[in-house]
gemmi code that builds the backbone of each chain (N, CA, C; Angstrom):
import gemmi

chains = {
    "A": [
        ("UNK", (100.367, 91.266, 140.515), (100.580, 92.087, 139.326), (101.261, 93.382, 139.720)),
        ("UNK", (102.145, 93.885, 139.036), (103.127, 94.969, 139.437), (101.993, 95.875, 139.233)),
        ("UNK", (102.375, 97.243, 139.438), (101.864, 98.474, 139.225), (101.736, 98.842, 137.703)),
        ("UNK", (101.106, 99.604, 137.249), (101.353, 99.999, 135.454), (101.401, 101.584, 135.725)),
        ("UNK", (101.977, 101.991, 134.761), (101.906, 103.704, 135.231), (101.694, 103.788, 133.467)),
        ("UNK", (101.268, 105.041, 133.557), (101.546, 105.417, 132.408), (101.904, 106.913, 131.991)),
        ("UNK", (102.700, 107.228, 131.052), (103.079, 108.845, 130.782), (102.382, 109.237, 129.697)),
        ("UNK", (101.913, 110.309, 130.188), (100.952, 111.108, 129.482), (101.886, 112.041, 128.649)),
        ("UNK", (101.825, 112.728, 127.095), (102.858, 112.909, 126.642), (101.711, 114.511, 126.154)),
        ("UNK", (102.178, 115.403, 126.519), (101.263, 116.477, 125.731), (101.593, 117.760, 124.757)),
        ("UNK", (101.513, 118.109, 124.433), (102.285, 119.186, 123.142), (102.601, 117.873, 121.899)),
        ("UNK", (101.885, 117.693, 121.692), (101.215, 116.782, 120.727), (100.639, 116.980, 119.377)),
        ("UNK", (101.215, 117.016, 118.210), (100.313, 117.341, 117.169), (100.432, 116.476, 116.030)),
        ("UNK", (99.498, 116.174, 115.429), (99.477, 115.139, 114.044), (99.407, 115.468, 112.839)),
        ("UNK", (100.250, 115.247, 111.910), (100.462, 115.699, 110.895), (99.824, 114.364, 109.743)),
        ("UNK", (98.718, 114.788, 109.262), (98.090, 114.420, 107.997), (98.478, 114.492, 106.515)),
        ("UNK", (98.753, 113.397, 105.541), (99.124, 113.716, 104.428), (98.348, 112.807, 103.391)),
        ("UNK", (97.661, 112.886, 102.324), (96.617, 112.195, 101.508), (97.734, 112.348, 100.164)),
        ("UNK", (98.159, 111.294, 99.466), (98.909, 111.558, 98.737), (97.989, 110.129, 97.523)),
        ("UNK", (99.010, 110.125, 96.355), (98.450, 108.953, 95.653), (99.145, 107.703, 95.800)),
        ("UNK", (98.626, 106.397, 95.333), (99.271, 105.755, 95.625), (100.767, 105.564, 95.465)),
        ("UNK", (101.619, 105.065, 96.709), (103.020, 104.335, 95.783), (104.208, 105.668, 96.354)),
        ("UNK", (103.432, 106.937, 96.427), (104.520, 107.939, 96.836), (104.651, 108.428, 98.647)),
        ("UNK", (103.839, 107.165, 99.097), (104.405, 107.301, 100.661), (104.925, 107.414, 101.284)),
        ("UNK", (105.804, 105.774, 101.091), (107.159, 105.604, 101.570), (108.170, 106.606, 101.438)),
        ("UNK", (108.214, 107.741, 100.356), (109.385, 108.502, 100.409), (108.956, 109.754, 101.432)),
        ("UNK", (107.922, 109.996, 101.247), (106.947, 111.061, 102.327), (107.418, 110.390, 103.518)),
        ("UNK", (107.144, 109.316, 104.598), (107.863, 108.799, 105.010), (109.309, 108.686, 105.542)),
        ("UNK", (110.112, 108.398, 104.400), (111.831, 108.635, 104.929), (111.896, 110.339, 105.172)),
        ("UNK", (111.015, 111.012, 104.851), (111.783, 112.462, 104.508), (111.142, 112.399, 106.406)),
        ("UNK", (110.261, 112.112, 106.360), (109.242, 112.564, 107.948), (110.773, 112.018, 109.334)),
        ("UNK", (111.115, 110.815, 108.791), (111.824, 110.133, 109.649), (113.414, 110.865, 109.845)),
        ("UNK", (113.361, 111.460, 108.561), (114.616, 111.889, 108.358), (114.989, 113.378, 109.345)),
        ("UNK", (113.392, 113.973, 109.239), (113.534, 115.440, 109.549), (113.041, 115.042, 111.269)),
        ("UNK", (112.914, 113.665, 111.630), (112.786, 113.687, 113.217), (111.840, 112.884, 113.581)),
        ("UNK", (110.856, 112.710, 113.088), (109.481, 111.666, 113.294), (110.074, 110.373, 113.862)),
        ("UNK", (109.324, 109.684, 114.602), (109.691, 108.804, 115.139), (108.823, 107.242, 114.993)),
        ("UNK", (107.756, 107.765, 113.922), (106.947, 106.571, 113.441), (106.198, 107.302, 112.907)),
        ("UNK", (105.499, 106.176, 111.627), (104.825, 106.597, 110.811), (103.172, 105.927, 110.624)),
        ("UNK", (102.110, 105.788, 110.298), (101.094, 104.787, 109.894), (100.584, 104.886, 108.729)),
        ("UNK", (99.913, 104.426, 107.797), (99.889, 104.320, 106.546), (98.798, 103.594, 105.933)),
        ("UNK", (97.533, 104.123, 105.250), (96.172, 103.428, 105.268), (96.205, 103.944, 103.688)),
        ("UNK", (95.403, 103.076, 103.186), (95.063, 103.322, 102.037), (93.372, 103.749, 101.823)),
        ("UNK", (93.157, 104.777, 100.768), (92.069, 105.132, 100.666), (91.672, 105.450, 99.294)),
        ("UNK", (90.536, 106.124, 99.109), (90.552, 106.468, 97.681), (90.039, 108.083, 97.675)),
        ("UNK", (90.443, 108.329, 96.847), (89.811, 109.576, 96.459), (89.231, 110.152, 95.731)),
        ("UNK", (88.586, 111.195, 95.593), (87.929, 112.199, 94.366), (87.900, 113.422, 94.553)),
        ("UNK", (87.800, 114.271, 92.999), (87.563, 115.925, 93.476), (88.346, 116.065, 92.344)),
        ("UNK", (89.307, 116.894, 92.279), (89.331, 117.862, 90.652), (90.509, 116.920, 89.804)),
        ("UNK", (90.499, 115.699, 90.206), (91.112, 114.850, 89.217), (90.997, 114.669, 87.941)),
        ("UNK", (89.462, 114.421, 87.984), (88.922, 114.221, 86.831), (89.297, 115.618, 85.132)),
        ("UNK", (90.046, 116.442, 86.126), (90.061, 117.920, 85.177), (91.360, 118.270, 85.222)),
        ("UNK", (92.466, 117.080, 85.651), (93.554, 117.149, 85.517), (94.298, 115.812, 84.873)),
        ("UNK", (95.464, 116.368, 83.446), (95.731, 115.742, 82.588), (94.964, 115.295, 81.458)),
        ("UNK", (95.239, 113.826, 80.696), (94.999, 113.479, 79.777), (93.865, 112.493, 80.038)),
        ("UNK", (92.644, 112.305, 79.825), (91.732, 111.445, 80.121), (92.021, 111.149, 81.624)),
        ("UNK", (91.927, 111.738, 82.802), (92.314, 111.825, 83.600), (92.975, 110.168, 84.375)),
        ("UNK", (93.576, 110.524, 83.366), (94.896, 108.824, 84.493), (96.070, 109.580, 84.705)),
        ("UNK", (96.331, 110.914, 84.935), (97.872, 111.331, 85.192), (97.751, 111.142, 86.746)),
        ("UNK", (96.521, 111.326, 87.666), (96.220, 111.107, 88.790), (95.315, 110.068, 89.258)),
        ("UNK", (96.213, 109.327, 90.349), (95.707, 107.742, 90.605), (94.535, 108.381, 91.744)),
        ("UNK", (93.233, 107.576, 91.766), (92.414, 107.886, 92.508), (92.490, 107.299, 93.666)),
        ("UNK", (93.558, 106.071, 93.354), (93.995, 105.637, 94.912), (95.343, 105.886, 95.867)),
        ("UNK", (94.491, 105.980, 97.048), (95.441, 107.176, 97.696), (95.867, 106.575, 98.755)),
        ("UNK", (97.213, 107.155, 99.558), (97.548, 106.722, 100.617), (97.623, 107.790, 101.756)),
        ("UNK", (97.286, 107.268, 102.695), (96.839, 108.231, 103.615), (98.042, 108.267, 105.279)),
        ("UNK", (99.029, 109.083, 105.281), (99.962, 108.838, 106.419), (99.609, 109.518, 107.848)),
        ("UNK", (99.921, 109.026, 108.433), (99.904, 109.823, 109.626), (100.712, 110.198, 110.614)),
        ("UNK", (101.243, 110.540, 111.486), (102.586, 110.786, 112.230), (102.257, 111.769, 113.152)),
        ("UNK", (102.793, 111.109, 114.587), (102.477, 112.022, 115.398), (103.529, 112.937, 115.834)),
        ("UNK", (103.567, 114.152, 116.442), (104.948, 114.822, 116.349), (105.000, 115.302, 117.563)),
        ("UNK", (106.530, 115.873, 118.048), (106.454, 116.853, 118.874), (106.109, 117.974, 118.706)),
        ("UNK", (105.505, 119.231, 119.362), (105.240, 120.557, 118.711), (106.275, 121.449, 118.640)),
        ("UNK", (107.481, 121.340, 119.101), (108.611, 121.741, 118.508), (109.116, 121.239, 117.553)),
        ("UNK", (108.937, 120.159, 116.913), (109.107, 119.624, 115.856), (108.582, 119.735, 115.096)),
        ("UNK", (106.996, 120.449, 114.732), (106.361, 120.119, 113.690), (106.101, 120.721, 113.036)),
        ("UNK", (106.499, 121.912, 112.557), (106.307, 122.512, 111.451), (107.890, 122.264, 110.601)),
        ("UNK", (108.734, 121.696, 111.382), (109.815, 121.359, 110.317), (109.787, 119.960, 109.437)),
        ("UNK", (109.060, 119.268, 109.885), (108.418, 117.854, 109.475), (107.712, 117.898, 108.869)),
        ("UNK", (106.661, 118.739, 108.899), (105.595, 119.319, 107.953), (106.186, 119.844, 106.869)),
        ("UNK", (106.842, 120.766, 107.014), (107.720, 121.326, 105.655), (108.426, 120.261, 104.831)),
        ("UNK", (109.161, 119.620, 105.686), (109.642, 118.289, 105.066), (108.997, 117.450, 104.173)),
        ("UNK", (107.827, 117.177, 104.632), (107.177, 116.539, 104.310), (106.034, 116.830, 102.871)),
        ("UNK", (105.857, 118.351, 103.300), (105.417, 118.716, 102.080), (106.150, 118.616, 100.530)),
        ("UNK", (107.404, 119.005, 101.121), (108.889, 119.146, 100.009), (108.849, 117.698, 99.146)),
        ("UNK", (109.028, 116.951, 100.327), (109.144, 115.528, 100.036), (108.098, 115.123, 98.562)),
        ("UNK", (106.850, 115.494, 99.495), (105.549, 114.915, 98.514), (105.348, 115.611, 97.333)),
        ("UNK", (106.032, 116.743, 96.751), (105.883, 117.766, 96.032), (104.510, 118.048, 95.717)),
        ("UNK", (104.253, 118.497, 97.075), (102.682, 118.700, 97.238), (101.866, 120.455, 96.393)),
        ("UNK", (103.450, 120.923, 96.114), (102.763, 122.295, 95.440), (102.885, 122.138, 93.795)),
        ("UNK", (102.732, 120.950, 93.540), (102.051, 120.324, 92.371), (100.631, 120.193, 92.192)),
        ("UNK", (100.019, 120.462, 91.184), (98.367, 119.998, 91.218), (98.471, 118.738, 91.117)),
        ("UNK", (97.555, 118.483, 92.574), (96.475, 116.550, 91.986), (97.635, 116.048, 92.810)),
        ("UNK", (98.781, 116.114, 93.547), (99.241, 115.342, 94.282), (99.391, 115.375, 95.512)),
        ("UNK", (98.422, 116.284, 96.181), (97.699, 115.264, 97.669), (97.910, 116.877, 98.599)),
        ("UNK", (97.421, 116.645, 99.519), (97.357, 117.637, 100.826), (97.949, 117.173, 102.167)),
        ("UNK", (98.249, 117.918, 102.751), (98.802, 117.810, 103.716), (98.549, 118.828, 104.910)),
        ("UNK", (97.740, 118.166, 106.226), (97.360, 119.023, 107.308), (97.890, 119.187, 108.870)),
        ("UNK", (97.712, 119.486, 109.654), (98.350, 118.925, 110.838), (97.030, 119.430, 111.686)),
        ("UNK", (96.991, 118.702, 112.905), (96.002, 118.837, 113.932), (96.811, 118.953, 115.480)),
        ("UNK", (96.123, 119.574, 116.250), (96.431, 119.091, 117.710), (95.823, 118.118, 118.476)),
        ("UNK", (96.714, 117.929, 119.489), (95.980, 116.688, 119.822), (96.108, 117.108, 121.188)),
        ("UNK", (95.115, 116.118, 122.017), (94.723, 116.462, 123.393), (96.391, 116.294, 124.130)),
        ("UNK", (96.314, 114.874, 123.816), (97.501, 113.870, 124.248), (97.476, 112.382, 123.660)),
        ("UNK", (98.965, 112.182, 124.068), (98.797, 110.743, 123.711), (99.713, 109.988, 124.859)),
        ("UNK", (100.242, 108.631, 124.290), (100.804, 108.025, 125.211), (101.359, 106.262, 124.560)),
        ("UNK", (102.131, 106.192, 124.875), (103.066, 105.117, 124.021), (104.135, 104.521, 125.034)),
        ("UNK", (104.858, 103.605, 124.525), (105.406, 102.868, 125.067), (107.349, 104.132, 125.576)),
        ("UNK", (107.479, 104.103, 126.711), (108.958, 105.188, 126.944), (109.971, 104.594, 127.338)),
        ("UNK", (111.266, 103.990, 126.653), (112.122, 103.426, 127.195), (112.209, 103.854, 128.609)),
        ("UNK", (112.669, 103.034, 129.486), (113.046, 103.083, 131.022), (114.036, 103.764, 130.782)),
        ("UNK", (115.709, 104.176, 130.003), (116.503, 104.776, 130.355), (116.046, 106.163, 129.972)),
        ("UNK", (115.000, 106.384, 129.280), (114.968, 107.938, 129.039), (113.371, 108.329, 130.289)),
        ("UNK", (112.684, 107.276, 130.857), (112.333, 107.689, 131.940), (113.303, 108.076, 132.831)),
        ("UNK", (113.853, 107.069, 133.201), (114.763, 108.015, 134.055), (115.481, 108.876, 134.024)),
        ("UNK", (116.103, 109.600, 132.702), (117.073, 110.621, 132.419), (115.734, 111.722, 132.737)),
        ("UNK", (114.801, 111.828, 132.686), (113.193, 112.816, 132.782), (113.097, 113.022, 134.354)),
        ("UNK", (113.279, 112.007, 135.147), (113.584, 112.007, 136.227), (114.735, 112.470, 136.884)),
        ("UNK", (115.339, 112.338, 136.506), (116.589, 112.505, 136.974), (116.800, 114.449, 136.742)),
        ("UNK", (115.964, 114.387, 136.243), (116.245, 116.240, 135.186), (117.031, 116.315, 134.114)),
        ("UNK", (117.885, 115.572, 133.585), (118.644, 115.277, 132.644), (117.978, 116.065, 130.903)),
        ("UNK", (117.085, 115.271, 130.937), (116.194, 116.270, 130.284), (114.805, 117.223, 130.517)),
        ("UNK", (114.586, 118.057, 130.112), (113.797, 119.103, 130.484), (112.765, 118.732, 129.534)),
        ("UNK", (111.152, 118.835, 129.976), (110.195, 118.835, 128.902), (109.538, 120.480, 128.567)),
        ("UNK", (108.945, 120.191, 127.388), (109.100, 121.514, 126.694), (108.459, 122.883, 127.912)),
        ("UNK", (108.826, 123.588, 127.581), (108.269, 124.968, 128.662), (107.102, 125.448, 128.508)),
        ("UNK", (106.451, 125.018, 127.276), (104.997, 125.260, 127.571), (104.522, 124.262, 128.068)),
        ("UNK", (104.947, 123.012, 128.197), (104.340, 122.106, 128.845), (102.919, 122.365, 129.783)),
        ("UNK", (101.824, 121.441, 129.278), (100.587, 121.908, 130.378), (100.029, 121.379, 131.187)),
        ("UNK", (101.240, 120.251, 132.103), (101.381, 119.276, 132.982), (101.610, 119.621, 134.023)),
    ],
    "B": [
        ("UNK", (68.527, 118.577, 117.598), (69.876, 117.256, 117.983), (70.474, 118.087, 119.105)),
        ("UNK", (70.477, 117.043, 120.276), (71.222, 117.932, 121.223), (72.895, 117.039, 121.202)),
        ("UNK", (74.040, 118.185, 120.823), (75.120, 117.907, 120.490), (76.124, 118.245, 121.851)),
        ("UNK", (76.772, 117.519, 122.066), (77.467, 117.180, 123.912), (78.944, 117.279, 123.247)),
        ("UNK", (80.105, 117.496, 124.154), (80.834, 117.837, 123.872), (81.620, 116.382, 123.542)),
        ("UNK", (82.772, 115.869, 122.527), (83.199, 114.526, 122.430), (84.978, 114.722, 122.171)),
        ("UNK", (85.301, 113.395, 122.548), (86.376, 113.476, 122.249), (86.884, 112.274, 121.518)),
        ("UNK", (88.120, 112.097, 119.969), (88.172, 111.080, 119.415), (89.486, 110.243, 120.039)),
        ("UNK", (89.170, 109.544, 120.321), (90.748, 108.707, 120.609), (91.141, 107.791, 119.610)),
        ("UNK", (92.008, 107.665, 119.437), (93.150, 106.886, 118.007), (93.679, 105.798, 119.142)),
        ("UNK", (93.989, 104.523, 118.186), (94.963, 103.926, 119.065), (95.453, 102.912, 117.842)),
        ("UNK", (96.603, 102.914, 117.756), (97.631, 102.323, 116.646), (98.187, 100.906, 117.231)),
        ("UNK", (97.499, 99.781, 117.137), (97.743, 98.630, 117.544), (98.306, 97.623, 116.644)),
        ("UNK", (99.137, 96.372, 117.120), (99.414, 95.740, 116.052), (97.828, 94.744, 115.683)),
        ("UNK", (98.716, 94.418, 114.211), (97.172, 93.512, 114.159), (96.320, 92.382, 114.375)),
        ("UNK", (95.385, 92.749, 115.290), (94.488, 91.641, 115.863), (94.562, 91.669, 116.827)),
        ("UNK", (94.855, 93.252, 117.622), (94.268, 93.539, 119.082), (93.341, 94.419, 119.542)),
        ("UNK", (92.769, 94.958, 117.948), (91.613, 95.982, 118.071), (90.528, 95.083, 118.462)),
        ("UNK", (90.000, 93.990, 118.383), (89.124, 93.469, 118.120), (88.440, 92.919, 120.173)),
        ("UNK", (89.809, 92.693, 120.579), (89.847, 92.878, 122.291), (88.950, 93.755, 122.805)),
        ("UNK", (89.906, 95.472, 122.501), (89.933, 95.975, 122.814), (88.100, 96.751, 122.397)),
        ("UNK", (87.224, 96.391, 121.798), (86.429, 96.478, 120.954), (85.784, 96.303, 122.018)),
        ("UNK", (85.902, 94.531, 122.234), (84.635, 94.009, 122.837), (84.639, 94.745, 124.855)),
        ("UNK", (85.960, 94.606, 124.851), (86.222, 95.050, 126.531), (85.071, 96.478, 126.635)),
        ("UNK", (85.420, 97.481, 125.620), (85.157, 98.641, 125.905), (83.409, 98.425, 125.805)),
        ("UNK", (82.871, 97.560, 124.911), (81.159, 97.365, 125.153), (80.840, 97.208, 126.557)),
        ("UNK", (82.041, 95.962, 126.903), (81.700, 95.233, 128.137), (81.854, 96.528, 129.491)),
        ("UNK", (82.814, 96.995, 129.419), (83.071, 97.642, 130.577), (82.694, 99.296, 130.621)),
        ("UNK", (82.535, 99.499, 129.328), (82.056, 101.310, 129.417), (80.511, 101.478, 128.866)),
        ("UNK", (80.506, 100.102, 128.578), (78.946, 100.575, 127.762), (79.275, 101.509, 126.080)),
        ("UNK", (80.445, 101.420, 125.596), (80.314, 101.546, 123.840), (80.517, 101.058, 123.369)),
        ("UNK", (79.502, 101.337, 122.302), (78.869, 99.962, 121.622), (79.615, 100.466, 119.948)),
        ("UNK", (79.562, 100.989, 119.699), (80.922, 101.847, 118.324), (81.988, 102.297, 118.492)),
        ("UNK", (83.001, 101.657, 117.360), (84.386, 102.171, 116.946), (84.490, 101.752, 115.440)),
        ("UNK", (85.740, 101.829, 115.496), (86.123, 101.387, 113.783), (87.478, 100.998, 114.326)),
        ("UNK", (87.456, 100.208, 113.418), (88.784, 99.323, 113.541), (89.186, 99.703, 111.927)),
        ("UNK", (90.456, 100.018, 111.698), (90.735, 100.324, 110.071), (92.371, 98.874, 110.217)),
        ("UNK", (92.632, 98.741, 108.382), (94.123, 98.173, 108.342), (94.897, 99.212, 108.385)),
        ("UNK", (95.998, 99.227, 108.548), (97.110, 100.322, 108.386), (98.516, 99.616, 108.181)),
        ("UNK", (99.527, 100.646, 107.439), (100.814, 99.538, 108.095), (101.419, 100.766, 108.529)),
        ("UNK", (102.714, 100.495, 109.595), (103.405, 101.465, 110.249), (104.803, 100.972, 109.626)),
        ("UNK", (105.227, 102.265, 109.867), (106.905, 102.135, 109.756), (107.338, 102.893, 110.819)),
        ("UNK", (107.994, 101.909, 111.785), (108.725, 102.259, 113.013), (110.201, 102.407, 113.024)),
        ("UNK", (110.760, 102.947, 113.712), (112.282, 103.375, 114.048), (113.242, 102.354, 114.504)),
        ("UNK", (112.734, 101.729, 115.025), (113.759, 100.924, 116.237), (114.059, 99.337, 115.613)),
        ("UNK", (114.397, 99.266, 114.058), (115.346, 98.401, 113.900), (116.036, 98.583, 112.828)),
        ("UNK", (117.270, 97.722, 112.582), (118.806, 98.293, 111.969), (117.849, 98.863, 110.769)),
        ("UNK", (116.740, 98.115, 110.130), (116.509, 98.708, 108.814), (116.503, 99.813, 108.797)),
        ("UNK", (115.687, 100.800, 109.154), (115.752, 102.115, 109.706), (117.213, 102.959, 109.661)),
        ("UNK", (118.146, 102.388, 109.574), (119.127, 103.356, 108.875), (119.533, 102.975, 107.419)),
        ("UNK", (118.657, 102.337, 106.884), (118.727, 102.305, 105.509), (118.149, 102.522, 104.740)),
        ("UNK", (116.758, 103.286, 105.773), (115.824, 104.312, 104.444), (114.291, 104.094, 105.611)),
        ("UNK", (113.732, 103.265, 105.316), (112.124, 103.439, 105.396), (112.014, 102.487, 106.683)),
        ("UNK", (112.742, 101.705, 107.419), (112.606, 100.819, 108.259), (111.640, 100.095, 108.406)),
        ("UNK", (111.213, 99.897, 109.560), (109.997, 98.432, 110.039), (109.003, 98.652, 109.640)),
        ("UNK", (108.549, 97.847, 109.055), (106.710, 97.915, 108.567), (105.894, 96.881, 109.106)),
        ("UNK", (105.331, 97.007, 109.506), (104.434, 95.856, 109.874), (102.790, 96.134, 109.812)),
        ("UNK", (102.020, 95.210, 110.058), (100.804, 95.388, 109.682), (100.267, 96.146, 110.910)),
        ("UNK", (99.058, 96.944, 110.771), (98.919, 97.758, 112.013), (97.113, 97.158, 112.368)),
        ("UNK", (96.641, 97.545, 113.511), (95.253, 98.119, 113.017), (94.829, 99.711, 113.938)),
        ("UNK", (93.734, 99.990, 113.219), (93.925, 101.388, 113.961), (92.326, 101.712, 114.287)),
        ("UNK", (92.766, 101.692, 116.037), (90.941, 101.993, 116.220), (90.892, 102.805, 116.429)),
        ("UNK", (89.642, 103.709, 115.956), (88.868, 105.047, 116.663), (87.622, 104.907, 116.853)),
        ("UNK", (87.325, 105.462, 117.957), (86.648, 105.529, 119.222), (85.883, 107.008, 119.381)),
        ("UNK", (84.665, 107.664, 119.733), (84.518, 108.205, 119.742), (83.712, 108.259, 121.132)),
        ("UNK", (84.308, 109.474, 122.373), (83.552, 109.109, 123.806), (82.926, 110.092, 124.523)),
        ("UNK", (82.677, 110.475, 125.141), (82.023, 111.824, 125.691), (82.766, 112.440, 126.173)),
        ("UNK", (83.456, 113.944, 126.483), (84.465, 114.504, 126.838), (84.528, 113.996, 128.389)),
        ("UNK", (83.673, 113.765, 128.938), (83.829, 113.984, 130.531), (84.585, 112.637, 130.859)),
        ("UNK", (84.021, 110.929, 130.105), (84.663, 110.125, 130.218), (86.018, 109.787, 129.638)),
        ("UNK", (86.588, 111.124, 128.620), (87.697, 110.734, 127.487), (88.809, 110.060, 128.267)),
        ("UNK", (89.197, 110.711, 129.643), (90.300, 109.981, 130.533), (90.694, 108.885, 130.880)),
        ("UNK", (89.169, 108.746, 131.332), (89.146, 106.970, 131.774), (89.550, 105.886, 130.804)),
        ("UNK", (88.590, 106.266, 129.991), (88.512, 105.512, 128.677), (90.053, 105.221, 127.726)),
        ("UNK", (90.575, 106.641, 128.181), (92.082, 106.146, 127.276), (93.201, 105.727, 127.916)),
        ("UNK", (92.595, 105.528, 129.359), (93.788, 104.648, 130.186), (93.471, 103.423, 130.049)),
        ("UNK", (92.043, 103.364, 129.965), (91.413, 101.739, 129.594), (92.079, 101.101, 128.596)),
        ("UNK", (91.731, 101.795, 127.463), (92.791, 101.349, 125.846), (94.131, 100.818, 126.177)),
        ("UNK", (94.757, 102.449, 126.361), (95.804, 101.918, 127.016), (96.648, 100.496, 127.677)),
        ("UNK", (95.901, 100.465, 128.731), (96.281, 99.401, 129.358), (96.024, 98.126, 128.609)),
        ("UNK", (94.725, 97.982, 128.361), (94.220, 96.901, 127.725), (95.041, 96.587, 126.457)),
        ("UNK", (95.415, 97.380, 125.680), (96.245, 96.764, 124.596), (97.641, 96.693, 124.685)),
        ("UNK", (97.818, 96.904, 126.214), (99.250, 96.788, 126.363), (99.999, 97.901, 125.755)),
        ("UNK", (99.220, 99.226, 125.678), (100.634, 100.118, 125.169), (101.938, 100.877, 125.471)),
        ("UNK", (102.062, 100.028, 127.119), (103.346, 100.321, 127.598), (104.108, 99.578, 127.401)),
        ("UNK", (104.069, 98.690, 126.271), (105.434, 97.830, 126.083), (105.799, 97.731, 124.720)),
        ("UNK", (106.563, 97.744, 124.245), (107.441, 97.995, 123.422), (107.035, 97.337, 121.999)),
        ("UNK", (106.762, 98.192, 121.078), (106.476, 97.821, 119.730), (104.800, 97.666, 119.596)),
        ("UNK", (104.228, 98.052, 120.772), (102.875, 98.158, 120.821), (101.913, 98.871, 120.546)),
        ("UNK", (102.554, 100.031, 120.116), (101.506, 101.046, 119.479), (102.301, 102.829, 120.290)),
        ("UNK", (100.707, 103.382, 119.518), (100.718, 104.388, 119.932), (99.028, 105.012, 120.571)),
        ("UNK", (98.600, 105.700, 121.609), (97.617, 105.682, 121.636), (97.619, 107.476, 121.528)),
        ("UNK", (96.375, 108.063, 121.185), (96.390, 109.517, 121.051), (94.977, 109.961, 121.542)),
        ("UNK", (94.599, 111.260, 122.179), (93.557, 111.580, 122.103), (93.082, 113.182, 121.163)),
        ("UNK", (92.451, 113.255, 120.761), (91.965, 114.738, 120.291), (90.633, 115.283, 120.216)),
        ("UNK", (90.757, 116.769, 120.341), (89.632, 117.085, 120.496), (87.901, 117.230, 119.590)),
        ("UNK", (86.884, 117.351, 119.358), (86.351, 117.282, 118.440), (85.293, 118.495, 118.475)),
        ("UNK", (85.063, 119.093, 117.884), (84.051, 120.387, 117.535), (82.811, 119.636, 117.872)),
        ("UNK", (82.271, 119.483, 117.475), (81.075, 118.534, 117.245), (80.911, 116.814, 116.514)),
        ("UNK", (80.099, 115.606, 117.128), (80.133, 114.885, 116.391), (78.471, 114.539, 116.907)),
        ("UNK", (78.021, 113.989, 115.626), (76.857, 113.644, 115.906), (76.670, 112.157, 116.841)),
        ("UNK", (75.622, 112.024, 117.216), (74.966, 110.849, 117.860), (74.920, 109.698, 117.227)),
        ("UNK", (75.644, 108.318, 117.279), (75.397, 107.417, 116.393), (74.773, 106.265, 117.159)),
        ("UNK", (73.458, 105.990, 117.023), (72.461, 104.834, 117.869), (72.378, 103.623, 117.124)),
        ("UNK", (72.549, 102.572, 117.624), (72.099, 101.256, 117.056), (70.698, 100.971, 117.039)),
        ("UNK", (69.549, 100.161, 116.563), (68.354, 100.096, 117.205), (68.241, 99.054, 118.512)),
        ("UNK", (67.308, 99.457, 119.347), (67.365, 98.614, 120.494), (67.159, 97.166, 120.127)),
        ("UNK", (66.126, 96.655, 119.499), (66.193, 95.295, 119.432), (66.658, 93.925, 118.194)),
        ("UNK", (67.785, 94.473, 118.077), (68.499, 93.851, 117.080), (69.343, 92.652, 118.199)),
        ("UNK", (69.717, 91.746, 117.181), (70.270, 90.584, 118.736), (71.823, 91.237, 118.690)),
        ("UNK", (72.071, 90.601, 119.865), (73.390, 90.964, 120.592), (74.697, 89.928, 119.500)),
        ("UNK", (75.962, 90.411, 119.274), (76.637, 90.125, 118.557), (77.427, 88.930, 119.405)),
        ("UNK", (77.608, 87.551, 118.738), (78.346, 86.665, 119.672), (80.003, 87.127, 119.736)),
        ("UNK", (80.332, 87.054, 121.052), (81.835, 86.955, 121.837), (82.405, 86.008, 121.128)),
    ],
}
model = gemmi.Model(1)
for chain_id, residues in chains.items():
    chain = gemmi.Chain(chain_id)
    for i, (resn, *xyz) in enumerate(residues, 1):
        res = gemmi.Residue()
        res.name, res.seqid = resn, gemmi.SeqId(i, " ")
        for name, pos in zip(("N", "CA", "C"), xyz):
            atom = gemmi.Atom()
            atom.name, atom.element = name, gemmi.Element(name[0])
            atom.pos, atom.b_iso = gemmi.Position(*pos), 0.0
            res.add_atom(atom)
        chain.add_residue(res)
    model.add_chain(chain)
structure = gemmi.Structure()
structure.add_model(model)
structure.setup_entities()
């Protein structure tokens, strides 16, 4: 069995978005658009001041979709913004949006951009805490 | 409640490799809880993807919750075990947690069949 290595990737942060159903996917293209590089997508339900928004409250679906996306931290407050824009989240009753840090993560790294990392070709970020 | 320091690990698998990765981690670390959720992902890396929302596929997504001191081990374990150095395989993450409480099974309940 060959060796396995793995790259530890850090400056890491996740950006959370709880929206209603059906308005993901565009939350989504905007994330991909502004740089994200994958998305995940769970469905959930929700409650809280729905019930006191609109007409017999059906203007807001109680079922919700829940995205997630992990980012670079130079990237992520422009993705976040994006993303908020996207969801027209400074609407009442249509969803929140948070971001977290993360320890680290680690995923699959094409071999040609390992080696361009190697090579010095590219530089990882300067706060880096590797 | 004496509360120890923890850490959550995520791991974004396709679906029907949480369930491996489930039993390995009883077998080999001694934890006995996670959650396995559905998810779907939309990934980058095919032509669809320049035509709006790209790849979707079905996901599953485990979290794990481990003691800070073992969080390392444990997420190279994942790692490896679900294969997330190869391509279209996920993503694995770790983060930190303020506090999480203690979650115990009772001791003599029978053991779940393999």
């Amino acid at each position: 069995m060959s060796k396995r290595e793995i790259t530890v990737l850090t400056d890491v942060s996740m950006i959370t978005c709880i929206v209603q159903r059906g308005i993901a996917d565009k939350i989504v293209a905007a994330a991909h658009d502004a740089g994200a590089t994958g998305a995940t997508i769970y469905f959930a339900r929700g409650e809280g001041v729905r019930e006191r928004l609109g007409i017999l409250a059906l203007a807001v679906e109680a079922e919700k979709e829940v995205i997630i996306v992990a980012v670079a931290d130079d990237q992520a407050d422009h993705i976040f913004e994006r993303m908020y824009i996207a969801g027209e989240l400074d609407t009442p009753g249509m969803g929140f949006i948070y971001m977290t840090k993360l320890d680290k993560a680690a995923t699959h790294i094409p071999q040609e951009i390992l080696a361009k990392l190697e090579a010095g070709e590219i530089k990882p970020a300067p706060n880096d805490r590797l | 409640m004496k509360l120890s320091r923890q850490k959550l690990i995520t791991s974004i698998m396709p679906k029907g490799a949480g369930h491996d990765v489930l039993l390995g981690l009883r077998k080999d670390h001694g934890i006995k809880t996670g959650n396995i959720k559905m998810a779907r992902g939309a990934g980058q890396y095919n032509p669809l993807a320049l035509r709006g929302i790209g790849e979707q596929t079905e996901k599953e997504m485990l979290t794990v919750i481990v003691p800070a001191e073992k969080a390392d081990e444990i997420f190279e374990y994942i790692y490896f075990r679900a294969n997330i150095d190869e391509p279209h395989k996920g993503i694995i993450f770790q983060s930190d947690l303020l506090y999480a409480s203690k979650y115990r099974i009772p001791e003599d309940i029978a053991v779940e069949q393999e």
